[in-house]
BALOBA-1460 file (C-alpha; in Angstrom, 3 decimals):
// residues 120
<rec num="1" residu="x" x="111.058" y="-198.004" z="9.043"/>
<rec num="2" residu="x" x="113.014" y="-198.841" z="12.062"/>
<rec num="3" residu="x" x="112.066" y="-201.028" z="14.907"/>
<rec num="4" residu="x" x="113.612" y="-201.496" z="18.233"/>
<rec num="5" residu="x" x="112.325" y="-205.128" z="19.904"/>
<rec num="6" residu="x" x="112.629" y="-206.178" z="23.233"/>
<rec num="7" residu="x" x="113.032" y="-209.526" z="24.853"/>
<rec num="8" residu="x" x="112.458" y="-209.937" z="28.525"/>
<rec num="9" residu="x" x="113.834" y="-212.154" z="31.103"/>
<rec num="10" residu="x" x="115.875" y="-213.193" z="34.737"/>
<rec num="11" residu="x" x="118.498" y="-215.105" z="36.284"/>
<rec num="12" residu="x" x="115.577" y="-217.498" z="37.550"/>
<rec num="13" residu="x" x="114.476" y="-217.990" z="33.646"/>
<rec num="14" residu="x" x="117.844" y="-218.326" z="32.143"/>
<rec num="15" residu="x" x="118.979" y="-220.930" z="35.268"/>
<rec num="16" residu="x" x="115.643" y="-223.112" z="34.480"/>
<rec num="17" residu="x" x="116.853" y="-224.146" z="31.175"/>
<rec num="18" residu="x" x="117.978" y="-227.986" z="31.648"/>
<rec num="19" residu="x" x="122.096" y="-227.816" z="31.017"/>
<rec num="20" residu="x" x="121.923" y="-230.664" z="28.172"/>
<rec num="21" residu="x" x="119.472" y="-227.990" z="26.237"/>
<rec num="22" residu="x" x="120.842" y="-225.493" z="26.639"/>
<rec num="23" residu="x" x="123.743" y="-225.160" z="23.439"/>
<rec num="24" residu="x" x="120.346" y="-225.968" z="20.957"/>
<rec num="25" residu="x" x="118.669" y="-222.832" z="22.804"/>
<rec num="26" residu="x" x="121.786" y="-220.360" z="21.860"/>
<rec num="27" residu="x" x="121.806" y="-222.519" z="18.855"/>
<rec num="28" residu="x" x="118.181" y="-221.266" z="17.591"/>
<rec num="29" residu="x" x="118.961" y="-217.738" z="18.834"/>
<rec num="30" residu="x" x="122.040" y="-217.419" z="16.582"/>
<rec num="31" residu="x" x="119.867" y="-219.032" z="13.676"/>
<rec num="32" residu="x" x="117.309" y="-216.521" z="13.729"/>
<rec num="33" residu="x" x="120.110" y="-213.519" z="13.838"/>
<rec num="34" residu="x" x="121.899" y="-215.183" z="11.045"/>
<rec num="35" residu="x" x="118.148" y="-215.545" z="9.013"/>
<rec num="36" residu="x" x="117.510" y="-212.085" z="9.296"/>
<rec num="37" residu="x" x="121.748" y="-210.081" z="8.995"/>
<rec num="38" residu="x" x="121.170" y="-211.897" z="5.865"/>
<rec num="39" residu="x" x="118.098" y="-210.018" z="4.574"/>
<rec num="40" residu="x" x="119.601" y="-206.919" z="5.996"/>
<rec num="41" residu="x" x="116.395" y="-206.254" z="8.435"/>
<rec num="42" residu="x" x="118.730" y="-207.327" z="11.372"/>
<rec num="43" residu="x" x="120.895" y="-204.054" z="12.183"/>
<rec num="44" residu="x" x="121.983" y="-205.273" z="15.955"/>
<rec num="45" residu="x" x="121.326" y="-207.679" z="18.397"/>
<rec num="46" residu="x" x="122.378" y="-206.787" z="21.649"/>
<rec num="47" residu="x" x="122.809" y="-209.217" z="24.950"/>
<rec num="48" residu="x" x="122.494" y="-207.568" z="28.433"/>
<rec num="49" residu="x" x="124.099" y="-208.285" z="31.465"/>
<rec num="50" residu="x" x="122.060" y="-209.256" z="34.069"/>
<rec num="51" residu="x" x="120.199" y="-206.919" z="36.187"/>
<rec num="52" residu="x" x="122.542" y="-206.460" z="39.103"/>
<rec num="53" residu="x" x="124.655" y="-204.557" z="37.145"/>
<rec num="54" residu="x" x="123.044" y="-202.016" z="35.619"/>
<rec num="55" residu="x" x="123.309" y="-198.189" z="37.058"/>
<rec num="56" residu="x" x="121.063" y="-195.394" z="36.941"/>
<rec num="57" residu="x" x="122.485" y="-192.316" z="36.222"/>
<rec num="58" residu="x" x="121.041" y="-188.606" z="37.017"/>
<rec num="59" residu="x" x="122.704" y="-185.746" z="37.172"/>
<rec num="60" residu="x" x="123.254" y="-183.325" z="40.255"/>
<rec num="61" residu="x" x="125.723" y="-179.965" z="40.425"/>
<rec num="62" residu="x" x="126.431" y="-181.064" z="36.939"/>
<rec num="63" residu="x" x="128.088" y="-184.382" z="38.357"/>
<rec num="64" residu="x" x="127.021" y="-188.103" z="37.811"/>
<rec num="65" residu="x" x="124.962" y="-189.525" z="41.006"/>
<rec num="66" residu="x" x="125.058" y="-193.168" z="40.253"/>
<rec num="67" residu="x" x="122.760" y="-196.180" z="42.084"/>
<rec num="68" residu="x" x="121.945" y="-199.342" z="41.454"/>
<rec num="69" residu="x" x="119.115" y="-200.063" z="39.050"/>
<rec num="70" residu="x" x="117.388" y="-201.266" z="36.961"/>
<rec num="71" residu="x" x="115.002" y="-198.309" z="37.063"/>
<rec num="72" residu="x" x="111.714" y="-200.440" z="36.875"/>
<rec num="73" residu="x" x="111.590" y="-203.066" z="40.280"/>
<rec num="74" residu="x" x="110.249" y="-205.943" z="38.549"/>
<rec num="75" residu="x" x="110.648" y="-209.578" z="38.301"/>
<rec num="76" residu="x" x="111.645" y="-209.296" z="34.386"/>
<rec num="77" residu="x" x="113.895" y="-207.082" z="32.656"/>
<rec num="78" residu="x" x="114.877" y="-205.934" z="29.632"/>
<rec num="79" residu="x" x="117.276" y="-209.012" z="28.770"/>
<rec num="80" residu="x" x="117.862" y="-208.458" z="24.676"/>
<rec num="81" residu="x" x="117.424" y="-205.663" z="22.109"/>
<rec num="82" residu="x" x="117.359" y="-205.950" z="18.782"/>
<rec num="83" residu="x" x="117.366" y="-202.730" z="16.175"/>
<rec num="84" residu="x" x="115.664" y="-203.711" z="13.199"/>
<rec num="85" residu="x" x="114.612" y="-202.300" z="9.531"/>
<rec num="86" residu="x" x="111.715" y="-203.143" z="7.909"/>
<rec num="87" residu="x" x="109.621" y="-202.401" z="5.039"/>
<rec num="88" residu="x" x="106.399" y="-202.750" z="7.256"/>
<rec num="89" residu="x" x="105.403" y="-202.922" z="10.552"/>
<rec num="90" residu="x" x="103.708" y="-206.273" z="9.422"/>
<rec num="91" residu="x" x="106.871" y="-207.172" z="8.547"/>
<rec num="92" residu="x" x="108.554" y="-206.230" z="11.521"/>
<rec num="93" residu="x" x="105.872" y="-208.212" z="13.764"/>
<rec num="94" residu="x" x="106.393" y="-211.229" z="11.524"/>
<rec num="95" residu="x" x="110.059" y="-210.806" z="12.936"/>
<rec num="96" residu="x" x="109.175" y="-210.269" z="16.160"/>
<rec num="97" residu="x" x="107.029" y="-213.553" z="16.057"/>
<rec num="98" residu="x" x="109.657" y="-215.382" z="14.727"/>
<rec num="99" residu="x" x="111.600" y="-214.710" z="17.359"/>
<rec num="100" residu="x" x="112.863" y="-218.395" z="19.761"/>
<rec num="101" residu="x" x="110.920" y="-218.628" z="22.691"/>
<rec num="102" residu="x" x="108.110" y="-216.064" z="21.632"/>
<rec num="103" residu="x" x="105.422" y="-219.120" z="21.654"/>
<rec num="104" residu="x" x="106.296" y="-218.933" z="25.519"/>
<rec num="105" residu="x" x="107.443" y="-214.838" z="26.479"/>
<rec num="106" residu="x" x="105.939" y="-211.965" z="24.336"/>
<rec num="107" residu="x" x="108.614" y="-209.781" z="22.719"/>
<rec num="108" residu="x" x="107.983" y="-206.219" z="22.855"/>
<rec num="109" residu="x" x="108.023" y="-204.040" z="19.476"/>
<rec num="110" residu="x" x="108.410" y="-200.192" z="19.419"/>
<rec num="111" residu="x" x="108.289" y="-198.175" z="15.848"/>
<rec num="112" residu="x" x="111.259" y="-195.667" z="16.416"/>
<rec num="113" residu="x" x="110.417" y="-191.965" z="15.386"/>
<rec num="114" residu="x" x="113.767" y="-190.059" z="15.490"/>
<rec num="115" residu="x" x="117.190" y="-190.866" z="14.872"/>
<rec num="116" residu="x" x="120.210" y="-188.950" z="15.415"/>
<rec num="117" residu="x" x="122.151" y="-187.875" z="11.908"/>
<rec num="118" residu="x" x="124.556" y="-190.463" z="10.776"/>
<rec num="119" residu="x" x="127.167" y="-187.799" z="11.580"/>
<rec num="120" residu="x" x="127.689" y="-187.400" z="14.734"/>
């Protein structure tokens, strides 16, 4: 079964972490991608840019009307995504628990129902 899991964070999060610590932080990120490409649960991993530039899109007269976003005005946002496959969801929460930084931020796991065919 897939999973799609969801790391939060903010500027004011990612600008707290002391400068000398920083390289062993990625460091530990890239590990845990590395651990789990290699046991093929690990389809993406997916960095966002930071909040102020995301859009929101809708769709007036059949053209594009595009603002600023996020959509949700909150302190946190969605800072990662990962798109994993899993045998279990008790395996995909033993992922998700693995992930750095999850002893200090909760990472956010959704079971995905439907997927597009492979063909389009």
């Amino acid at each position: 079964m897939k999973y799609l899991m969801l790391v939060y964070g903010n500027q004011e999060k990612w600008a707290s972490i002391p400068a000398e610590t920083f390289s062993a932080e990625v460091a530990k990120q890239d590990a845990f991608n590395k651990k789990y490409q290699q046991t093929g649960e690990l389809l993406g991993a997916y960095g966002l840019s930071d909040a102020v530039a995301a859009r929101l899109v809708r769709r007036k007269d059949g053209a594009p009307v595009v603002t600023d976003g996020p959509y949700l005005e909150t302190k946190e946002y969605i800072a990662s995504l990962y798109l994993l496959d899993c045998e279990s969801e008790e395996r995909a929460l033993q992922i998700a628990a693995d992930m750095p930084w999850a002893d200090q931020d909760p990472v956010e796991l959704w079971p995905i129902l439907h997927e597009a065919p492979s063909d389009l």
